[in-house]
Biopython code that builds the backbone (N, CA, C, O; Angstrom):
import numpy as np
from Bio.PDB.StructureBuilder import StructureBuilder

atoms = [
    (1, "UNK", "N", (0.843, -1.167, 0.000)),
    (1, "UNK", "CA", (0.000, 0.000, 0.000)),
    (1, "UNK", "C", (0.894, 1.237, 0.000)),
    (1, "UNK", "O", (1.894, 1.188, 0.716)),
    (2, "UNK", "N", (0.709, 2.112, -0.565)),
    (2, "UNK", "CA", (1.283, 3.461, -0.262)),
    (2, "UNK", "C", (0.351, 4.392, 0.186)),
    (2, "UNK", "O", (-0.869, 4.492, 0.058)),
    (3, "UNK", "N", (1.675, 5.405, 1.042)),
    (3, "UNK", "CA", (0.750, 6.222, 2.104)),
    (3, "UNK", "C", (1.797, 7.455, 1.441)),
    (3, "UNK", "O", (2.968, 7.434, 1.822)),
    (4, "UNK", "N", (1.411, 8.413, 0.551)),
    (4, "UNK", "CA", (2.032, 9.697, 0.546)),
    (4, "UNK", "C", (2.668, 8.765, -0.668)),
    (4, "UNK", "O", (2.039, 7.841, -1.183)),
    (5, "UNK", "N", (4.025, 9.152, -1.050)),
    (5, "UNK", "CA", (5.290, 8.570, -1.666)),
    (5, "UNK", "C", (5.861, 7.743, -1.050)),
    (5, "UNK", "O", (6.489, 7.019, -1.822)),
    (6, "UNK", "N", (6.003, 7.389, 0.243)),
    (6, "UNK", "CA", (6.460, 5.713, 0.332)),
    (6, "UNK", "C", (5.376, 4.532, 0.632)),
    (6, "UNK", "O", (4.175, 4.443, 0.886)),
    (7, "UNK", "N", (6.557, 3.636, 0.446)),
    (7, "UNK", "CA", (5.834, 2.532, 0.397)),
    (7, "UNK", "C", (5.530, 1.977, 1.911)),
    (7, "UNK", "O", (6.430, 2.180, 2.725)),
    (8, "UNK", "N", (4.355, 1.298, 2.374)),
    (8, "UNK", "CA", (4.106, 1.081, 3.606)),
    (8, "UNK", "C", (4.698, -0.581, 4.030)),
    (8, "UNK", "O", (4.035, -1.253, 3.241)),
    (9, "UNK", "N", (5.320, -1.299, 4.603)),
    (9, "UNK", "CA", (6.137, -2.118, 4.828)),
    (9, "UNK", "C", (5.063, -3.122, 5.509)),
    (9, "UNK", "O", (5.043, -4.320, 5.223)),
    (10, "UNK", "N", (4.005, -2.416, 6.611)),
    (10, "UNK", "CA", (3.104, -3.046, 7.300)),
    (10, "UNK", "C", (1.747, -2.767, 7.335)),
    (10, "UNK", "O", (1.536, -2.185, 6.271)),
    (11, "UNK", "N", (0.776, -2.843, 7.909)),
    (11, "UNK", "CA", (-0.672, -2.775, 7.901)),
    (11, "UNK", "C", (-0.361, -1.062, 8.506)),
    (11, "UNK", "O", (0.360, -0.572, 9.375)),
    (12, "UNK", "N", (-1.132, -0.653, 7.718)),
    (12, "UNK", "CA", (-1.632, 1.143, 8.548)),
    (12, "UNK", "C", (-2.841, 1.574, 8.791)),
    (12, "UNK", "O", (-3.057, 2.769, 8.588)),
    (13, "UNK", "N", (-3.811, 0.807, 9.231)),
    (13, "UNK", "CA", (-4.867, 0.924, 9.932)),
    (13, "UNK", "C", (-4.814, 0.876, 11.564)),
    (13, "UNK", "O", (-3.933, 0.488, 12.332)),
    (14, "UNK", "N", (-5.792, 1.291, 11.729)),
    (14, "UNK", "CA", (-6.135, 1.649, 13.481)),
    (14, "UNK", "C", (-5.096, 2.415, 13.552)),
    (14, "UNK", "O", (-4.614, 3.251, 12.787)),
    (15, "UNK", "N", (-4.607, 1.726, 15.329)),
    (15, "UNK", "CA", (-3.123, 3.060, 15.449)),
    (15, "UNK", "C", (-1.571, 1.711, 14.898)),
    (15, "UNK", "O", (-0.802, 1.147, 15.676)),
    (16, "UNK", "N", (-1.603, 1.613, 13.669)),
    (16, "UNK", "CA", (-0.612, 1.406, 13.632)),
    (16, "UNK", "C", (0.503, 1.881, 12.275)),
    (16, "UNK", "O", (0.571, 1.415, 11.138)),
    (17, "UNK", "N", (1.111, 2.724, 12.775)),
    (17, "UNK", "CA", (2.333, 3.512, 12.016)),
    (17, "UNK", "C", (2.580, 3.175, 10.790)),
    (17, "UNK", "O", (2.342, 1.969, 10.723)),
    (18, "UNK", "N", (2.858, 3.487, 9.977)),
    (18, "UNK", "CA", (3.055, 3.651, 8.233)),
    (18, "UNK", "C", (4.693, 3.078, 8.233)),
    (18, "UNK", "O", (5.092, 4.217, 8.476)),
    (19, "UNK", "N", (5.316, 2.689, 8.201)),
    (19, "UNK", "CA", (6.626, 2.403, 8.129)),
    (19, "UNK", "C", (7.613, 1.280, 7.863)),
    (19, "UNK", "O", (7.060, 0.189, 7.729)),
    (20, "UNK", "N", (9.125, 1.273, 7.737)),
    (20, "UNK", "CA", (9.416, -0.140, 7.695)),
    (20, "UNK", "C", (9.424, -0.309, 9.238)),
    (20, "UNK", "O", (9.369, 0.399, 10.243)),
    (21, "UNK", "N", (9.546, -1.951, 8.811)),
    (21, "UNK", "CA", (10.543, -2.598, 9.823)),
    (21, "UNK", "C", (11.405, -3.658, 10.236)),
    (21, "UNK", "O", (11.154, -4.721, 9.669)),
    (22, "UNK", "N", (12.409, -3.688, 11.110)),
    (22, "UNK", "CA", (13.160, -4.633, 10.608)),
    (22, "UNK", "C", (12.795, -5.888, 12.099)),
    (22, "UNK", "O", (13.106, -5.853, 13.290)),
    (23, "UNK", "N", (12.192, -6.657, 11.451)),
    (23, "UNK", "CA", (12.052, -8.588, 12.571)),
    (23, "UNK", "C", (13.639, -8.263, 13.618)),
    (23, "UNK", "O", (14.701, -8.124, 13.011)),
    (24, "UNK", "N", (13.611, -8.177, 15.111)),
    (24, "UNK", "CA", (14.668, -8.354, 15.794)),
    (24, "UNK", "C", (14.935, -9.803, 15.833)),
    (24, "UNK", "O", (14.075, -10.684, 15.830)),
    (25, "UNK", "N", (16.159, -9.955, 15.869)),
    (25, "UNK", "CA", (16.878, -11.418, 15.752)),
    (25, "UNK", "C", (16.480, -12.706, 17.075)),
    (25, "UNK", "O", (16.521, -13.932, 16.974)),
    (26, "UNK", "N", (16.161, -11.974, 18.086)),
    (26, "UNK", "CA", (15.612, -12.905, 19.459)),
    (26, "UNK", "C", (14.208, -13.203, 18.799)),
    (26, "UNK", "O", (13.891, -14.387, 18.684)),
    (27, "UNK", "N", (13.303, -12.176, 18.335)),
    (27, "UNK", "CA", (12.368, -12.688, 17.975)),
    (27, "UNK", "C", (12.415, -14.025, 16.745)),
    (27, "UNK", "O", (11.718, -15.024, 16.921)),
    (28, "UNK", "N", (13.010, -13.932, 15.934)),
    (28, "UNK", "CA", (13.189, -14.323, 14.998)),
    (28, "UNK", "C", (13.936, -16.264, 15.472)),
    (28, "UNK", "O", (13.764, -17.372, 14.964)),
    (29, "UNK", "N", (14.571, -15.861, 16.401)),
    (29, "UNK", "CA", (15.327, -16.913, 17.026)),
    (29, "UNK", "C", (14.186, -18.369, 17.651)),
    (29, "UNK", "O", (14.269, -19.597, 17.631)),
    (30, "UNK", "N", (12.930, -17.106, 18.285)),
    (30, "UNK", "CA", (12.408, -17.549, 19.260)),
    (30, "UNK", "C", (11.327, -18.564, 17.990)),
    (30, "UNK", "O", (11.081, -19.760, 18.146)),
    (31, "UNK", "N", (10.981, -17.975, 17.163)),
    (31, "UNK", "CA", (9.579, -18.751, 15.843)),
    (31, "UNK", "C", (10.521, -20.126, 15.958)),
    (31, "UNK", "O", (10.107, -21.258, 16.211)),
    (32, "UNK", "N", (11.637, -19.798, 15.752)),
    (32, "UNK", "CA", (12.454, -20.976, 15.225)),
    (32, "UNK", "C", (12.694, -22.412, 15.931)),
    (32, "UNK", "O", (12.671, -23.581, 15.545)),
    (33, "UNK", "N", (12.930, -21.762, 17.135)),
    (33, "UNK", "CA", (12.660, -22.452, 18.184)),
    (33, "UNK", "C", (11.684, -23.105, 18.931)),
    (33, "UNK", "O", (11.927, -24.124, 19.578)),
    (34, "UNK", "N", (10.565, -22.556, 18.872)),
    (34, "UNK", "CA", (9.563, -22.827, 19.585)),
    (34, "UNK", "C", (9.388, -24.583, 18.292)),
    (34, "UNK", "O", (9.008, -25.667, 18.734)),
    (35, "UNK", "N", (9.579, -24.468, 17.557)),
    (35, "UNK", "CA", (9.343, -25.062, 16.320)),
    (35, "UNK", "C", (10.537, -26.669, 16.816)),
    (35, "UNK", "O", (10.327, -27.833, 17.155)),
    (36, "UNK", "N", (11.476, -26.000, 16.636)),
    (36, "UNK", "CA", (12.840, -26.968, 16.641)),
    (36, "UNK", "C", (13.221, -27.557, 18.375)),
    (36, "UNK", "O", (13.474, -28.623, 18.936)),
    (37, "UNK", "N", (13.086, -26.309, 18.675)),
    (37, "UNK", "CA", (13.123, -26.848, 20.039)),
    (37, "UNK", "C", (12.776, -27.419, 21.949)),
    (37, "UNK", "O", (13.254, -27.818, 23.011)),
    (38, "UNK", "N", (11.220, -26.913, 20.958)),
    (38, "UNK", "CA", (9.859, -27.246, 22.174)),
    (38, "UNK", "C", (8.797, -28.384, 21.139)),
    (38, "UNK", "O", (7.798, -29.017, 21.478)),
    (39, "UNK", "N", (9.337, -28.324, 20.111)),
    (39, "UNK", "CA", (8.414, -29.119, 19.534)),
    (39, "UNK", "C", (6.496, -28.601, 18.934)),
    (39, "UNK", "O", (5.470, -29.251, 18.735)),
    (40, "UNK", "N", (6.739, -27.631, 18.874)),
    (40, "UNK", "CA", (5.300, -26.663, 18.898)),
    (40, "UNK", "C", (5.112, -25.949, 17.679)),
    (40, "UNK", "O", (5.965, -25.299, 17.074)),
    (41, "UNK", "N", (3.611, -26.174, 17.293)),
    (41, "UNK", "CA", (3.507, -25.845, 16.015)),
    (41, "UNK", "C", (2.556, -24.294, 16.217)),
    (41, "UNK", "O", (1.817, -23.975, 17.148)),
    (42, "UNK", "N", (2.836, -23.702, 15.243)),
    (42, "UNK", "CA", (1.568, -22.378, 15.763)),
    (42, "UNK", "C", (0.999, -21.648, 14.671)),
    (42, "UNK", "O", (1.526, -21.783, 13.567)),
    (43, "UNK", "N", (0.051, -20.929, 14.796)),
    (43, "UNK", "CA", (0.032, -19.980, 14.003)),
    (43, "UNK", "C", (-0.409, -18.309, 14.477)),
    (43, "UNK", "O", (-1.191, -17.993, 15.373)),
    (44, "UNK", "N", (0.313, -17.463, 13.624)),
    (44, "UNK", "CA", (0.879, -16.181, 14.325)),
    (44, "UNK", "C", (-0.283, -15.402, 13.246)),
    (44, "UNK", "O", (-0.485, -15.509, 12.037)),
    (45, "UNK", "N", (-1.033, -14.429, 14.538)),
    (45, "UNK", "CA", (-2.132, -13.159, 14.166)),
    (45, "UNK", "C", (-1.019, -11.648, 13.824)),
    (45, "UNK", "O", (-1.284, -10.875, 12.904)),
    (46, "UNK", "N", (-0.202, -11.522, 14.441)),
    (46, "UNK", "CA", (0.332, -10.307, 14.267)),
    (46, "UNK", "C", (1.824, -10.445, 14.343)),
    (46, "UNK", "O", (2.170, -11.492, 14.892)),
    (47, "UNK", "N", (2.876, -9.607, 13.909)),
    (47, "UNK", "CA", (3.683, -9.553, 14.011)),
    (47, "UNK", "C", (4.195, -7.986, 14.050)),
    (47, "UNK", "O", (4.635, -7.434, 15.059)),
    (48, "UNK", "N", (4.083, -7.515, 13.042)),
    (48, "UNK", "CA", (4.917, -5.728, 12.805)),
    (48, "UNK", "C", (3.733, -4.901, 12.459)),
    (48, "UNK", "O", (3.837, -3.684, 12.609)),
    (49, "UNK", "N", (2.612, -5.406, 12.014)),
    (49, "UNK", "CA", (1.211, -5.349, 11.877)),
    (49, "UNK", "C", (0.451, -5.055, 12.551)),
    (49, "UNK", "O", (0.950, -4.942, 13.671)),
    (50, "UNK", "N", (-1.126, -4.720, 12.550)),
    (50, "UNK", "CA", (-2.134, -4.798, 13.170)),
    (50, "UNK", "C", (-2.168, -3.896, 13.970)),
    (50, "UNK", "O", (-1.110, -3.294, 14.155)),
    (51, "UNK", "N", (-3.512, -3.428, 14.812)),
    (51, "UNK", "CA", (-3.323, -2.420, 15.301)),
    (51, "UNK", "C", (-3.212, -2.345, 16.991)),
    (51, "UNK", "O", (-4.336, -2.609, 17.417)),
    (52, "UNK", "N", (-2.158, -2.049, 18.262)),
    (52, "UNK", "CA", (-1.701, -2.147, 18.750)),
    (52, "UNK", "C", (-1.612, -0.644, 19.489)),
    (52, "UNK", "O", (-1.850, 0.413, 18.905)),
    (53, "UNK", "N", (-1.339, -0.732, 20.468)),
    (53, "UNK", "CA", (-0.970, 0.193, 21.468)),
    (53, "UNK", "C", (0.292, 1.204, 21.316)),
    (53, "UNK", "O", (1.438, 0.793, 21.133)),
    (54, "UNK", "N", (-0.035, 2.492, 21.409)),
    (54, "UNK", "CA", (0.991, 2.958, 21.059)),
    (54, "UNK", "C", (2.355, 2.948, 21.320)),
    (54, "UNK", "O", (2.437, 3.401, 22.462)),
    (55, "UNK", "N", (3.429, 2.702, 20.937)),
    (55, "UNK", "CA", (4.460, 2.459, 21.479)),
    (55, "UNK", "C", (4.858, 0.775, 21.819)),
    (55, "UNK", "O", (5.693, 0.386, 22.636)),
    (56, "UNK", "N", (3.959, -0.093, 20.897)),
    (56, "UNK", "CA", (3.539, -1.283, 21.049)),
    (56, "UNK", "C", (5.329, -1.992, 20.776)),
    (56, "UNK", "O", (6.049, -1.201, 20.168)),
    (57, "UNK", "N", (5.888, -3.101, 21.102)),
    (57, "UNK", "CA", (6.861, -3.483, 20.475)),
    (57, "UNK", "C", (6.664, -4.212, 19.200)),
    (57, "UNK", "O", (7.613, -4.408, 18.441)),
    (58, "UNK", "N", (5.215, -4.704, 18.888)),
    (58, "UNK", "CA", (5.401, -5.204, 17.555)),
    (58, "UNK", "C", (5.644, -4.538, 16.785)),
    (58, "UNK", "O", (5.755, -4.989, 15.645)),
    (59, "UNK", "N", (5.878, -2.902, 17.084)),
    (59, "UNK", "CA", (6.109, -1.600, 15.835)),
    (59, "UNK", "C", (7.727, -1.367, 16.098)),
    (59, "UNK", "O", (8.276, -0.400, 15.569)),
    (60, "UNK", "N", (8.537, -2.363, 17.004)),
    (60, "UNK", "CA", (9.709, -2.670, 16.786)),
    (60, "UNK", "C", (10.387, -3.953, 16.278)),
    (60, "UNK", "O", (11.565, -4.307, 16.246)),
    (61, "UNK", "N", (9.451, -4.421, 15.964)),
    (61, "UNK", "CA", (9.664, -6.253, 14.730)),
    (61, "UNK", "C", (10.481, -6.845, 16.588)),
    (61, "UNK", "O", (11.528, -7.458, 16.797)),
    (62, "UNK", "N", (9.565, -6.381, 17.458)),
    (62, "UNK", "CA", (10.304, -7.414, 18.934)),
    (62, "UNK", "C", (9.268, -7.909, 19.518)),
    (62, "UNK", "O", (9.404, -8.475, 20.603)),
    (63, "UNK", "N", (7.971, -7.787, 18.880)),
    (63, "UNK", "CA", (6.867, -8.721, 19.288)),
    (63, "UNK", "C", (5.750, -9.259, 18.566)),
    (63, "UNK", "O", (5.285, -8.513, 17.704)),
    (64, "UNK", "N", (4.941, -10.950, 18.796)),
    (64, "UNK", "CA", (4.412, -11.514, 18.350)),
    (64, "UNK", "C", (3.493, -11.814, 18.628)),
    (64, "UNK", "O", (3.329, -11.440, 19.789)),
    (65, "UNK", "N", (2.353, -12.504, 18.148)),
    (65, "UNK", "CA", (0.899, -12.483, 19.030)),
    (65, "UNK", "C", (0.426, -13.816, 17.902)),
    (65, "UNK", "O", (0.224, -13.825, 16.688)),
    (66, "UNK", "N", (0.372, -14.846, 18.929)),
    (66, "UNK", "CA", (-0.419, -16.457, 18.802)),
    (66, "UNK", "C", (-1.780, -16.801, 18.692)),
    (66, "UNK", "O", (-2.178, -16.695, 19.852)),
    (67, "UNK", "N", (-2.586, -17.096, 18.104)),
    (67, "UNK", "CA", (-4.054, -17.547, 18.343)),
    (67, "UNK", "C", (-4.158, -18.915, 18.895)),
    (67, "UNK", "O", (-4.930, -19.372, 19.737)),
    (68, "UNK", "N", (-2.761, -19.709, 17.915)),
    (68, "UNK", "CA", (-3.105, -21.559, 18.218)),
    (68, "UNK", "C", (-1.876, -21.882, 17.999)),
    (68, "UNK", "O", (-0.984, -21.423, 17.286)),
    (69, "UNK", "N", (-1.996, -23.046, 18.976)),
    (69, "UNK", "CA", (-0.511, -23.800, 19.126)),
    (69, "UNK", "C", (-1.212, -25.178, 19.319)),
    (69, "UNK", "O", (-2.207, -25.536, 19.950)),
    (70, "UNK", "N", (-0.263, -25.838, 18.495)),
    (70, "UNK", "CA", (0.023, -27.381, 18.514)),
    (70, "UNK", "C", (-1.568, -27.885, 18.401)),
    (70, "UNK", "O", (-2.134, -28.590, 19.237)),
    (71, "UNK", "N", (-2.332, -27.200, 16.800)),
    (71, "UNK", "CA", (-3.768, -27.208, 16.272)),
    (71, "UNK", "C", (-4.864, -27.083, 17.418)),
    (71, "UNK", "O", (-5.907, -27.738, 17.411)),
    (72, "UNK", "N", (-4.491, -26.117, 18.456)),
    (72, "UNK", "CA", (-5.490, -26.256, 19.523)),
    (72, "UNK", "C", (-5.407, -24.239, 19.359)),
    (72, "UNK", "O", (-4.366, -23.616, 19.154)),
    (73, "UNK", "N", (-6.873, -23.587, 19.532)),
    (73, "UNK", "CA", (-7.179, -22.487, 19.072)),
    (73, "UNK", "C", (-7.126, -22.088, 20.653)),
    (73, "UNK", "O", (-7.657, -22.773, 21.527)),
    (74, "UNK", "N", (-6.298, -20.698, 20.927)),
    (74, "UNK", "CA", (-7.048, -19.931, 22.437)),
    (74, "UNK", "C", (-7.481, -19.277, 22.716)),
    (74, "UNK", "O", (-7.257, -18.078, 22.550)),
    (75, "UNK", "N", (-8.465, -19.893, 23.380)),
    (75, "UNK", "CA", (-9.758, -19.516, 23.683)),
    (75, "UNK", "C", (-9.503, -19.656, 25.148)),
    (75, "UNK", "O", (-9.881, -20.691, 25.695)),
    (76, "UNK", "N", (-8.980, -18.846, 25.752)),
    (76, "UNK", "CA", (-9.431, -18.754, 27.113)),
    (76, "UNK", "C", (-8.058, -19.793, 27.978)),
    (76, "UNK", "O", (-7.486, -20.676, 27.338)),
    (77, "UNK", "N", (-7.717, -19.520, 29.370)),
    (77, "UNK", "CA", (-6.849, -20.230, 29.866)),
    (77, "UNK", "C", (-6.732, -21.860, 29.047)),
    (77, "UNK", "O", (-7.550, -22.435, 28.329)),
    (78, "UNK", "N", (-5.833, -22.128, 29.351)),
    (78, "UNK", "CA", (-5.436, -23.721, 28.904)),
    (78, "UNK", "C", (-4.077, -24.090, 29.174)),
    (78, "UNK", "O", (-3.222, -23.364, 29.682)),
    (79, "UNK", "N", (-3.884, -25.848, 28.610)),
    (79, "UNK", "CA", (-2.787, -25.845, 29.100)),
    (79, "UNK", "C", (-1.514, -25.541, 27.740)),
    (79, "UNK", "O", (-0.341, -25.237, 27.959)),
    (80, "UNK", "N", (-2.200, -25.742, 26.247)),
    (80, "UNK", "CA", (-1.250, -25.170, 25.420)),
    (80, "UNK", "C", (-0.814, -23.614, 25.387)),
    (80, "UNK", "O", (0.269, -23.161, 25.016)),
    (81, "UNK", "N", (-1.879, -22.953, 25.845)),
    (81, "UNK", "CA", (-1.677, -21.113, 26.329)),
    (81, "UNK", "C", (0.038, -21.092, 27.260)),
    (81, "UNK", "O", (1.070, -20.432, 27.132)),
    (82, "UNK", "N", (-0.459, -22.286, 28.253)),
    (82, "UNK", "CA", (0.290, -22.001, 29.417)),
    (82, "UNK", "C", (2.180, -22.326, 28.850)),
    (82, "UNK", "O", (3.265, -21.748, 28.791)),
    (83, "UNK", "N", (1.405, -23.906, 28.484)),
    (83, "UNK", "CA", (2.915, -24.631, 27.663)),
    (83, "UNK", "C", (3.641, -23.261, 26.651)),
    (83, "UNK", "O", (4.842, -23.018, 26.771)),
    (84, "UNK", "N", (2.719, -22.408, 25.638)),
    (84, "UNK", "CA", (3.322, -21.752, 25.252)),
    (84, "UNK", "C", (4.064, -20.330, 25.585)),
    (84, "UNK", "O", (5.019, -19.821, 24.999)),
    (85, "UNK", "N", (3.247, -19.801, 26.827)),
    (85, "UNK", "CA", (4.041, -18.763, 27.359)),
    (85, "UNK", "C", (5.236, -18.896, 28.391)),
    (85, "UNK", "O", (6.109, -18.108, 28.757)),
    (86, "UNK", "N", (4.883, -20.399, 28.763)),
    (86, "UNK", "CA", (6.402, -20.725, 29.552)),
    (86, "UNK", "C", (7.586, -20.676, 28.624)),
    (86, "UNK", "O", (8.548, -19.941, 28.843)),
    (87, "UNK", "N", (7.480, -21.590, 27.434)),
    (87, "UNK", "CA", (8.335, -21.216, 26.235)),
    (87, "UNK", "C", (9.091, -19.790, 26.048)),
    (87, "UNK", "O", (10.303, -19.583, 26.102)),
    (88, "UNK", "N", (8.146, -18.957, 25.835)),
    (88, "UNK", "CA", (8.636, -18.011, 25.410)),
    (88, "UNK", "C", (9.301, -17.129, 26.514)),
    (88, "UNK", "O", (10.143, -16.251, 26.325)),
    (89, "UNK", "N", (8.679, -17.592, 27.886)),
    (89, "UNK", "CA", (9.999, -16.815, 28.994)),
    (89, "UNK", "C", (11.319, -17.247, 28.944)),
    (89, "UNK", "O", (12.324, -16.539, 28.875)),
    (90, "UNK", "N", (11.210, -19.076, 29.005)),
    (90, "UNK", "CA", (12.578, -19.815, 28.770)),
    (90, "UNK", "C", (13.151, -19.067, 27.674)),
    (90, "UNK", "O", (14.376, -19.182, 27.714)),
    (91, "UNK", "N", (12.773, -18.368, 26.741)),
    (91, "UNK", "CA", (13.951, -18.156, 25.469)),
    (91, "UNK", "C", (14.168, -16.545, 26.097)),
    (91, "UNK", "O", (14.980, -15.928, 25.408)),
    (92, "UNK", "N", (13.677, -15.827, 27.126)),
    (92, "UNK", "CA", (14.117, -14.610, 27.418)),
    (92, "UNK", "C", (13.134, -13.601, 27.297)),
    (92, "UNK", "O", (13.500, -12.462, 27.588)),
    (93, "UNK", "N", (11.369, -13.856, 26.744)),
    (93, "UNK", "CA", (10.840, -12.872, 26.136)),
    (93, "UNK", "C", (10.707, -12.155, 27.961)),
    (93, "UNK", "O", (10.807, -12.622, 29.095)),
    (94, "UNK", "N", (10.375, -10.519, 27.218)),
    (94, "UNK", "CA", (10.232, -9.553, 28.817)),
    (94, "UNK", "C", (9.025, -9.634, 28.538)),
    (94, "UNK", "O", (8.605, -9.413, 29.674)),
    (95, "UNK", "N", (8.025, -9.788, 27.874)),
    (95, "UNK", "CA", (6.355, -9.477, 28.047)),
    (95, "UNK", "C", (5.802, -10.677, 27.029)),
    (95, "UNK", "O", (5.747, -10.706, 25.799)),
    (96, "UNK", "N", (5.355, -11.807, 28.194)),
    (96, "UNK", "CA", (4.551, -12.777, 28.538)),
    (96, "UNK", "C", (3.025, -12.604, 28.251)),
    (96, "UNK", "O", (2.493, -13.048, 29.268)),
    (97, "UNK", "N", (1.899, -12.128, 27.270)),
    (97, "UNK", "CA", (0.667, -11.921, 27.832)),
    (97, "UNK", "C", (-0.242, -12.839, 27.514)),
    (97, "UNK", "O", (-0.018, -13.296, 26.393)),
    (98, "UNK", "N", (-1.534, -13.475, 28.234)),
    (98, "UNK", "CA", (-2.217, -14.810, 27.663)),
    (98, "UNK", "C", (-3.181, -14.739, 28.355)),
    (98, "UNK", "O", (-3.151, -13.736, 29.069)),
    (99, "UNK", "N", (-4.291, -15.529, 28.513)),
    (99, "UNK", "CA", (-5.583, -16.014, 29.522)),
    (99, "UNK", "C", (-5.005, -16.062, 30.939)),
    (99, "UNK", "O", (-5.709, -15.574, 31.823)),
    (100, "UNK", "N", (-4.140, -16.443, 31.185)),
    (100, "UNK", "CA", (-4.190, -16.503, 32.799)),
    (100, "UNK", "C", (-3.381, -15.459, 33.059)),
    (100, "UNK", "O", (-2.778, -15.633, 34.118)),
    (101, "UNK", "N", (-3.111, -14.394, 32.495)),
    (101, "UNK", "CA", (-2.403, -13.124, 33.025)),
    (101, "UNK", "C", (-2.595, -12.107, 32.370)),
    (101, "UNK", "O", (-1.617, -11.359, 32.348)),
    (102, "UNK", "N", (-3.688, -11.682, 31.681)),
    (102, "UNK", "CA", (-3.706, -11.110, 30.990)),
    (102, "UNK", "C", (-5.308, -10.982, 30.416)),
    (102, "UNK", "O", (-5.546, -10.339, 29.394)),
    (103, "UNK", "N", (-6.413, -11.692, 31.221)),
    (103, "UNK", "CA", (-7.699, -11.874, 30.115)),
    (103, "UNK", "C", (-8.828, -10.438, 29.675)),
    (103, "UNK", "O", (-9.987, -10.568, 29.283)),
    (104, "UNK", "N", (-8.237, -9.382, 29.839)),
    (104, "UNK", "CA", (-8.856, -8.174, 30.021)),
    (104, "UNK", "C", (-8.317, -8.459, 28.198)),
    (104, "UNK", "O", (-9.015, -9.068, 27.387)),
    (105, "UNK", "N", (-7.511, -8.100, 28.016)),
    (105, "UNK", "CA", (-6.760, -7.794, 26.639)),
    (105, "UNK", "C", (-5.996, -9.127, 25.755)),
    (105, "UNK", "O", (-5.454, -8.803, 24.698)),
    (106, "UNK", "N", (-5.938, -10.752, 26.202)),
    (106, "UNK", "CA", (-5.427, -11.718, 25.513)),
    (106, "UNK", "C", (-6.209, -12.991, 25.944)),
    (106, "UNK", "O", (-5.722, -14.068, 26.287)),
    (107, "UNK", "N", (-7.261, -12.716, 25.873)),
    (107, "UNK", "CA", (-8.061, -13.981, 26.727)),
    (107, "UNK", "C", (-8.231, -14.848, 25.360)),
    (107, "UNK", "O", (-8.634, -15.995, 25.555)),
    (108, "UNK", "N", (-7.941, -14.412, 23.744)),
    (108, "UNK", "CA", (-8.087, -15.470, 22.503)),
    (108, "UNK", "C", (-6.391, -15.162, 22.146)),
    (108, "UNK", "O", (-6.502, -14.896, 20.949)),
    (109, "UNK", "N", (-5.494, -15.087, 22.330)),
    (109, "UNK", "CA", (-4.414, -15.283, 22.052)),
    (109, "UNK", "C", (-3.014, -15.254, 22.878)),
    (109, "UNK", "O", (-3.111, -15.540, 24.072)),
    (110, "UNK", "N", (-1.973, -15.002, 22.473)),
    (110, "UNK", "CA", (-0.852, -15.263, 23.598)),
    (110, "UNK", "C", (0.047, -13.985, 22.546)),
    (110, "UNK", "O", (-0.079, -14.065, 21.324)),
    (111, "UNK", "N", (0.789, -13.033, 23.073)),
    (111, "UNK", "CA", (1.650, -12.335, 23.080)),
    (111, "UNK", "C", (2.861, -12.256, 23.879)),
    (111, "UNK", "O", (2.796, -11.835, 25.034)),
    (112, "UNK", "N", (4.068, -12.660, 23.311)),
    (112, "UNK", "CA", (5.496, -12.558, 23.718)),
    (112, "UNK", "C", (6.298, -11.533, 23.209)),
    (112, "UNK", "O", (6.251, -11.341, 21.994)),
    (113, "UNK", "N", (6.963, -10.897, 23.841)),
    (113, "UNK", "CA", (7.782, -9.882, 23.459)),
    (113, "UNK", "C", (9.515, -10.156, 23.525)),
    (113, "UNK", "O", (9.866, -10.780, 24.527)),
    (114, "UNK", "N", (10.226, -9.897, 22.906)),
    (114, "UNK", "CA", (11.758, -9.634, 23.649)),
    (114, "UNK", "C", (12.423, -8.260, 23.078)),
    (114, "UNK", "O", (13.525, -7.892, 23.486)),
]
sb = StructureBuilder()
sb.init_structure("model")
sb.init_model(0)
sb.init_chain("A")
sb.init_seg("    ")
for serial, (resi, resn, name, xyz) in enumerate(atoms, 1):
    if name == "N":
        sb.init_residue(resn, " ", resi, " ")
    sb.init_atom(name, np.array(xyz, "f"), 0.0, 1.0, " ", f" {name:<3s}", serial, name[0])
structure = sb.get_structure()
């Protein structure tokens, strides 16, 4: 999409910024891993995208946001929610958010940050 004369890199709706960006390498580490080395399959709602809080880190390619892991959809506490946000502390992420810590704002998905 273009916004003005450049080109837009990510989604620019709601509040989220017109711009590039570049995937940080922990994040990038962590997809890989969760994959190779927890054994966990997923699929990812947002990444550098979507619309987010200002000052959000996914508008620094350093955070990700889960709907389903290992073909199980979240919906609300569970134990793949749980299995997957322990994951993502073990690899270092600083912001953990899911159903059991979070159900005001992630009660259908899981968000990790690093």
């Amino acid at each position: 999409r273009l916004v003005g004369s450049e080109m837009c890199i990510r989604d620019s709706y709601g509040t989220a910024p017109c711009r590039p960006v570049r995937l940080q390498e922990p994040l990038l580490r962590a997809m890989r891993d969760l994959r190779t080395r927890y054994g966990m399959s997923y699929f990812v709602t947002s990444i550098a995208g979507a619309s987010h809080s200002q000052g959000s880190l996914h508008y620094q390619g350093r955070a990700i946001d889960f709907d389903e892991v290992n073909g199980a959809r979240i919906l609300g506490d569970s134990a793949h929610a749980r299995a997957l946000m322990s994951a993502c502390r073990e690899m270092g992420a600083t912001e953990v958010f899911g159903p059991s810590n979070d159900p005001s704002g992630h009660a259908d998905h899981v968000h990790c940050a690093w």
